[in-house]
C-alpha positions in Angstrom: 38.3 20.9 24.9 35.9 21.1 27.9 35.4 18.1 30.3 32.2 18.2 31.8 31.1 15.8 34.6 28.0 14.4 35.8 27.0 13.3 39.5 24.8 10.8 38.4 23.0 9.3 34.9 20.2 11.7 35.5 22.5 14.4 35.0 24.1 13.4 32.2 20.8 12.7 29.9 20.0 16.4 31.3 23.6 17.7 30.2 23.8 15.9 27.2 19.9 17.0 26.3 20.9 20.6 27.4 24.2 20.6 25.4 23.0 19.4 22.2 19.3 21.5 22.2 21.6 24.7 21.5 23.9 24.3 18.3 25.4 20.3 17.8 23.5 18.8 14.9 21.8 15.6 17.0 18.6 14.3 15.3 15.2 14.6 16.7 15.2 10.9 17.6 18.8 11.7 19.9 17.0 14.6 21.2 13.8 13.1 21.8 15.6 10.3 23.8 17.9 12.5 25.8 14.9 14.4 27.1 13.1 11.1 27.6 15.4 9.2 29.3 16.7 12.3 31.7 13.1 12.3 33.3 12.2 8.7 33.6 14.7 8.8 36.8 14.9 5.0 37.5 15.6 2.0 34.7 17.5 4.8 32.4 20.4 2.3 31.6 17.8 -0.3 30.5 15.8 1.5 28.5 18.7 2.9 26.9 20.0 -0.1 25.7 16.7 -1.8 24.6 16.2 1.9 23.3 19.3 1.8 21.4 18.5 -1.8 20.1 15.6 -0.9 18.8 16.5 2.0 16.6 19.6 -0.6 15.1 17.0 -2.8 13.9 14.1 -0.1 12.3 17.4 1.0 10.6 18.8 -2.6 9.4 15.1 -3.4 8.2 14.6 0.3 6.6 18.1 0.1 4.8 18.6 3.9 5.5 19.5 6.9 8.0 16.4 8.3 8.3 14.9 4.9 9.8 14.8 6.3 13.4 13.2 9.6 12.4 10.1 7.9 10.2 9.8 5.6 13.0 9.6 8.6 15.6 6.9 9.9 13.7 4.8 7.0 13.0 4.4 6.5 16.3 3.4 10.1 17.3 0.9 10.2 14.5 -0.4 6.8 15.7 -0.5 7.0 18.8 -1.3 10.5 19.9 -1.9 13.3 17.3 -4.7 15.1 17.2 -5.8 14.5 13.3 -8.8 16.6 12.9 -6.6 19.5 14.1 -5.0 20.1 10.6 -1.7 20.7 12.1 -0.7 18.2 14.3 0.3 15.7 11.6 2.4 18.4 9.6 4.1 19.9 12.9 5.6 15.8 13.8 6.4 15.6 10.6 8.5 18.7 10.5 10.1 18.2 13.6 8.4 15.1 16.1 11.3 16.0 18.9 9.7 19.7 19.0 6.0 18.6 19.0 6.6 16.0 21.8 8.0 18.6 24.4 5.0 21.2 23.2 2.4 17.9 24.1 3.8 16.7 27.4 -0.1 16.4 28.8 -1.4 14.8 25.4 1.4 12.5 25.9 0.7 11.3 29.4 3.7 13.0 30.6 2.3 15.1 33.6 5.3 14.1 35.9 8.7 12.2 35.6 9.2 8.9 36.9 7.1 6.2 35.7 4.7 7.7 33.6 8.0 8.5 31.1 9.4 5.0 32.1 5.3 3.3 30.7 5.9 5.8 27.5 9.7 5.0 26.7 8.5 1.5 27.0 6.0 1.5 24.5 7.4 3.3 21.8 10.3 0.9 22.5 7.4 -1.9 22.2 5.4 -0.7 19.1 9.7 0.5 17.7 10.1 -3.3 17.3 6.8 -3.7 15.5 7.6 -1.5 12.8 11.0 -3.2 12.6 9.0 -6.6 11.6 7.0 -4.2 9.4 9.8 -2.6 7.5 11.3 -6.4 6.4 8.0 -7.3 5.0 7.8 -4.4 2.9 11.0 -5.2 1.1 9.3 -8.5 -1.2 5.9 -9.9 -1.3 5.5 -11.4 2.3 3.1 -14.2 1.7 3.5 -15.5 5.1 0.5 -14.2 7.4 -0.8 -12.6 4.6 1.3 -9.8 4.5 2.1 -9.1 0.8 0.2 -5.5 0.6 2.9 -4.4 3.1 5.0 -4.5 -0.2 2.3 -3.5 -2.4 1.9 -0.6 -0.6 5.7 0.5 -0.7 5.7 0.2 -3.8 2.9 2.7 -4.4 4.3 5.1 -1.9 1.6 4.8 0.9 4.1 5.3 3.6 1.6 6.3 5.9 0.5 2.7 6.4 3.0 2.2 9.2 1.0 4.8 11.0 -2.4 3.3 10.3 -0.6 -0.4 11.2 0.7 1.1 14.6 -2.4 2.5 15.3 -3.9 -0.3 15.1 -2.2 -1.9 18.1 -3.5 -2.0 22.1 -1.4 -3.0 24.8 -1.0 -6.2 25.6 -1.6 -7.5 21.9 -0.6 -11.2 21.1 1.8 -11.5 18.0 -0.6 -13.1 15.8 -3.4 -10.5 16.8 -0.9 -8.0 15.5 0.1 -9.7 12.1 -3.9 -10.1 11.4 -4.7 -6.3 12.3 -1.4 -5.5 10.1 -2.9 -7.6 7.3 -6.3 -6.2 7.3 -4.8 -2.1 7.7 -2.3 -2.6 4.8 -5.2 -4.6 2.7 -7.6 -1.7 3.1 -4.7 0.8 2.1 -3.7 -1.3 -1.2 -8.0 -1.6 -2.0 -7.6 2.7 -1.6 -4.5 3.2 -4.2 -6.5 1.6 -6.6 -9.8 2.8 -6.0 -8.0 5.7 -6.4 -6.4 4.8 -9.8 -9.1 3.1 -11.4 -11.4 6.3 -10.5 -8.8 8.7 -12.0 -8.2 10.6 -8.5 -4.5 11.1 -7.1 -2.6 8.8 -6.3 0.3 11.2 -5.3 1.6 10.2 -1.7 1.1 13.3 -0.1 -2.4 12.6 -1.2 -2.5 9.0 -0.2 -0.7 9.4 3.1 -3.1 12.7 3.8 -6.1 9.9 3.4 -4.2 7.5 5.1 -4.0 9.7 8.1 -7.8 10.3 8.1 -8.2 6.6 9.2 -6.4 6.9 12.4 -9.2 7.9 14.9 -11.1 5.3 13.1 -9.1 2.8 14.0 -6.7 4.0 17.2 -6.2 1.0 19.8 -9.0 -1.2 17.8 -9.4 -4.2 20.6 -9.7 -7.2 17.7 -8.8 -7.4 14.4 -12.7 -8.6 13.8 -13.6 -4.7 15.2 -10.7 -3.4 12.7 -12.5 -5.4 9.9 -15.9 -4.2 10.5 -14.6 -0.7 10.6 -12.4 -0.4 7.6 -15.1 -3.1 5.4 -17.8 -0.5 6.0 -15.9 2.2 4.0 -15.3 0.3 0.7 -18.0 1.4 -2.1 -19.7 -1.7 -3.2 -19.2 -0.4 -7.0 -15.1 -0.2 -7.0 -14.3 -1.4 -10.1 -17.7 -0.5 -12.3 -15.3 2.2 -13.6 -12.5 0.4 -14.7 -13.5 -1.5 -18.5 -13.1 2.4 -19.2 -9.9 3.3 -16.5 -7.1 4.5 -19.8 -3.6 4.5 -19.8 -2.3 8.3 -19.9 1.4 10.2 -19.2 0.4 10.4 -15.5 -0.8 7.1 -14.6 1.8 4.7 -16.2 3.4 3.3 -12.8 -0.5 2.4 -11.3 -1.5 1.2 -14.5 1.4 -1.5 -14.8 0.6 -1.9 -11.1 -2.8 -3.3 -11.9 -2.1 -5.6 -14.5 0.6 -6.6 -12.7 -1.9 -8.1 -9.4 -4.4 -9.1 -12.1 -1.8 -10.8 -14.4 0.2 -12.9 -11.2 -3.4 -14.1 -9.5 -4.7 -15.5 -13.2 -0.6 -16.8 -13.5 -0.9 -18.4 -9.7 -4.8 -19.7 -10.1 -3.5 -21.4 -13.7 -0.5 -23.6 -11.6 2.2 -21.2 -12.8 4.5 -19.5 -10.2 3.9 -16.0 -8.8 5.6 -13.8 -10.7 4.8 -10.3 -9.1 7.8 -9.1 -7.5 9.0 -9.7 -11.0 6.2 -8.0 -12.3 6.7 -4.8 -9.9 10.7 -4.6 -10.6 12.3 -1.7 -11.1 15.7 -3.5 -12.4 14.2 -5.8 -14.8 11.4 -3.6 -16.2 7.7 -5.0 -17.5 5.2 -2.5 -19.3 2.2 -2.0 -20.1 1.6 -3.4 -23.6 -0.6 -2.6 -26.2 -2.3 -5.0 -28.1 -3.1 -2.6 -31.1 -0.2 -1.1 -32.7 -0.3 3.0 -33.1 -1.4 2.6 -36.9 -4.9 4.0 -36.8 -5.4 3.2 -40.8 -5.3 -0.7 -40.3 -8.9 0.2 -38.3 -10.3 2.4 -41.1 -13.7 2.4 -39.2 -12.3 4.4 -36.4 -11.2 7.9 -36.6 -7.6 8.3 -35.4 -8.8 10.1 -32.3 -11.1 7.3 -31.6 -9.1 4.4 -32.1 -6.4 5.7 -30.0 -8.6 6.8 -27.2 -9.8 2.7 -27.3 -6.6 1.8 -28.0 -6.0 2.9 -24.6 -8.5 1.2 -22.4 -7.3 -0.7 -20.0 -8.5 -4.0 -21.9 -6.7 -3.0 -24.7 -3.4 -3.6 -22.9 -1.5 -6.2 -21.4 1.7 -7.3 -19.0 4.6 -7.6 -21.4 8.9 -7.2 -20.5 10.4 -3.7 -21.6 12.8 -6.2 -23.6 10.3 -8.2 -25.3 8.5 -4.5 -26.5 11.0 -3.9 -29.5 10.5 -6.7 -31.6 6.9 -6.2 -31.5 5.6 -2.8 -31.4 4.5 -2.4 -34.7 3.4 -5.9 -35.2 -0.2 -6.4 -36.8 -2.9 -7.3 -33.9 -3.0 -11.2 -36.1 0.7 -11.6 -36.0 0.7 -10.1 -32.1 -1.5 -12.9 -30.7 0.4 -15.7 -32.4 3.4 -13.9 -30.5 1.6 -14.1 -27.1 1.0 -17.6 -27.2 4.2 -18.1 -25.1 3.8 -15.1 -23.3 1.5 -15.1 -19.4 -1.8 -16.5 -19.5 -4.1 -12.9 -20.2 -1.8 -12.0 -23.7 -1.8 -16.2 -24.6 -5.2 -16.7 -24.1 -6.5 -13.8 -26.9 -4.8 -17.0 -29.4 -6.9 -20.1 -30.0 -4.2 -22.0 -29.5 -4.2 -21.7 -25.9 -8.2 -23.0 -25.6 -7.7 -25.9 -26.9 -6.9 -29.0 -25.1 -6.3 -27.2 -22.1 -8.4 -28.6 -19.2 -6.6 -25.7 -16.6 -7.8 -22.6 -18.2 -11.2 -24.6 -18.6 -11.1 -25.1 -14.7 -10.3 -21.7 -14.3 -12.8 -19.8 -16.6 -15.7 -21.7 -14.9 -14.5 -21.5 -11.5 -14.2 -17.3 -12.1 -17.3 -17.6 -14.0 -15.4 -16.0 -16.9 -17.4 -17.4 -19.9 -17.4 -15.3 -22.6 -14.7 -12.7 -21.3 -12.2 -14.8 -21.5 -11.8 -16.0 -24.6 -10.0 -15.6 -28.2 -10.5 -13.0 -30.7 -10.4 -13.6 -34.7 -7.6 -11.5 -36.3 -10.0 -9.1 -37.8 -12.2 -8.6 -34.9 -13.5 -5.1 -34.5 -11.0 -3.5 -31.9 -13.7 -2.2 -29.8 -15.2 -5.0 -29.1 -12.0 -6.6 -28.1 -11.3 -3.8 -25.5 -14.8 -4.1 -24.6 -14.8 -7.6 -23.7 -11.2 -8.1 -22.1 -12.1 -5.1 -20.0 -15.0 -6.8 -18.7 -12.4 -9.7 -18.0 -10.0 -7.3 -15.7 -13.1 -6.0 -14.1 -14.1 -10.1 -13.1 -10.7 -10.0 -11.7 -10.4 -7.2 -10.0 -13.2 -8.4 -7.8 -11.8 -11.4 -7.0 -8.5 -10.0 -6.2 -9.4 -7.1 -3.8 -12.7 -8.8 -2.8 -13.8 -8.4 1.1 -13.3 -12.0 1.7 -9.8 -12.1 0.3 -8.3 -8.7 2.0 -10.4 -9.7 5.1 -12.7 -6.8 5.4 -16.2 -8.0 6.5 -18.4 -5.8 4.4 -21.7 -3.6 5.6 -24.7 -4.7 5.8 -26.9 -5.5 2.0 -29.9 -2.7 4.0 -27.4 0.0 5.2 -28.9 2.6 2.8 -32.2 3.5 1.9 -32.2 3.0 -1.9 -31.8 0.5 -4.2 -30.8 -2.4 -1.2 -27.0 -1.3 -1.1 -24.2 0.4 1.0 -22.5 3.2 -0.3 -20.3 4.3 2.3 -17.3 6.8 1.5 -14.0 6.8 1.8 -12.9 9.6 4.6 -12.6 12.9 2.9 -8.7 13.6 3.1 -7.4 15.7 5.5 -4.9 18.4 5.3 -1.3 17.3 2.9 1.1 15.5 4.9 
């Protein structure tokens, strides 16, 4: 053993920062703060422990070991790389420590002192954001409107931290925080399923990659009514025109399940009943996607196999059912099915008459969503396209309502932005490189 000794604090972070760059297995985060902290000269013992304080709670709230290190390179991505470059993004990713030494100038760090005391201090700063972050991604966060914070996990947008953080200026109130947190993570849940319901990927490297695109967009918006404006002009006005024909296939089960699940727990929540999504979206107690028709294409002799399974598939030919609840039914007949569902959530019970009658709550609720006519019962023999037909129209109604503008707080563009036909049709960014 060797004893090494420092003259002063300075010396140590420089010793320590030196020592470790060349063979001990520190992480970035470790190295990134050694080199930090050695060149911020005065305030090193404070910022080290509201440094260290920091990184314990983005790791309590994360649940993991690689907290500090997603957290590092949120922030870099948010706050100061260079998007359109194509490989600024990839090169934090790989190793943020690295990239941060190679960008001292894009950093602000011209000279040590207090220009690395104002940057330790807001990472530490925007550190404790994502910390609040993290917890609200772990169950539907209704408070502040914060539930797509989970949504979003549970699609694998990780990159929404980045967009979030971002978001931020200095010198933000807490509330003006939450509301640009809401309206970034809303956008990001109305882009996984625009993606879905349009059949384009939904992979994360994908998603974060379009996620990333956003950030000049949005970098140090000053109000969350600016960040509205600019995210609201980028949703197509036709979203969900595609999805009475969006069909369940190998590749798409985990978004499909994820749509019925939002559409199933708002009808569930605007009926009285309790919301049921994180219930919905579980991984230990598993719900499906459940088809209303069994696989027996001779009980619809009209349809050619191919055909009726191809309907069969249609998003309005499906429902929200348990994994458990699948056995016992599977091969039921479509008559003996809706008897079945009558117990079952509102948008499988109400396909039985049963459930229209003498129920003044789904007659408040069809009028109110102007639903007349799509939601409604089927006879037992009723031809199965006009069934899917119909109760896709239904998840279409509700898909508006669900991701509308109003609800995700997105102002939408102007009714004259384009020169045709009265209405916008702005794009979504075209996705940078994978990330």
């Amino acid at each position: 053993m060797v004893g090494i000794e420092a003259s002063d604090r300075d010396s140590g972070f420089r010793i320590f920062e030196s020592m470790n760059d060349r063979g001990a297995r520190l992480t970035s985060v470790d190295l990134m703060k050694s080199f930090l902290l050695s060149r911020a000269k005065d305030g090193q013992q404070e910022l080290n422990a509201s440094w260290r304080a920091m990184i314990a709670e983005v790791t309590r709230q994360r649940g993991d070991a690689d907290a500090p290190k997603e957290f590092l390179r949120a922030y870099l991505i948010s706050q100061h790389a260079d998007i359109a470059s194509g490989s600024d993004v990839q090169e934090i990713i790989n190793a943020p420590h690295i990239w941060a030494r190679r960008n001292l100038k894009t950093l602000g760090l011209t000279q040590e002192g207090e220009p690395y005391q104002a940057f330790v201090s807001n990472l530490i700063d925007l550190g404790r954001v994502l910390g609040k972050l993290t917890a609200a991604t772990k169950q539907p966060y209704e408070m502040n409107g914060a539930s797509s914070l989970y949504y979003n996990h549970v699609n694998g947008a990780t990159a929404q931290m980045a967009l979030i953080l971002a978001t931020i200026c200095s010198g933000d109130l807490t509330s003006t925080i939450d509301e640009k947190a809401r309206i970034a993570a809303n956008f990001v849940d109305l882009l996984v399923v625009h993606r879905t319901v349009n059949d384009e990927s939904t992979r994360q490297d994908d998603l974060n990659a379009e996620i990333h695109g956003l950030i000049p967009l949005v970098r140090r918006c000053p109000t969350p009514t600016a960040l509205s404006s600019k995210l609201g002009a980028l949703v197509p006005p036709d979203s969900f025109d595609g999805l009475p024909n969006f069909g369940l296939r190998g590749d798409n089960r985990s978004q499909f399940r994820y749509i019925l699940a939002r559409l199933t727990a708002y009808t569930e929540i605007e009926m009285g009943h309790k919301d049921a999504i994180d219930q919905y979206l579980s991984s230990d107690d598993p719900w499906h996607s459940e088809h209303l028709f069994a696989d027996h294409p001779g009980r619809r002799p009209n349809l050619v196999p191919r055909e009726f399974r191809a309907v069969r598939n249609r998003i309005g030919g499906l429902g929200l059912l348990k994994d458990s609840d699948n056995p016992s039914i599977r091969d039921l007949a479509y008559a003996d099915k809706i008897e079945w569902y009558r117990s079952r959530n509102t948008l499988l019970a109400a396909l039985s008459p049963h459930l229209h009658r003498n129920n003044p709550s789904l007659r408040r609720f069809r009028s109110s969503h102007e639903l007349d006519g799509v939601l409604r019962a089927f006879k037992a023999d009723e031809d199965i396209r006009e069934v899917v037909e119909q109760r896709g129209r239904l998840y279409r109604a509700l898909a508006g309502r669900v991701w509308s503008h109003r609800r995700l707080g997105l102002t939408p563009p102007p009714a004259d932005a384009t020169e045709s036909g009265g209405r916008s049709t702005p794009h979504l960014p075209t996705p940078g490189p994978p990330a």
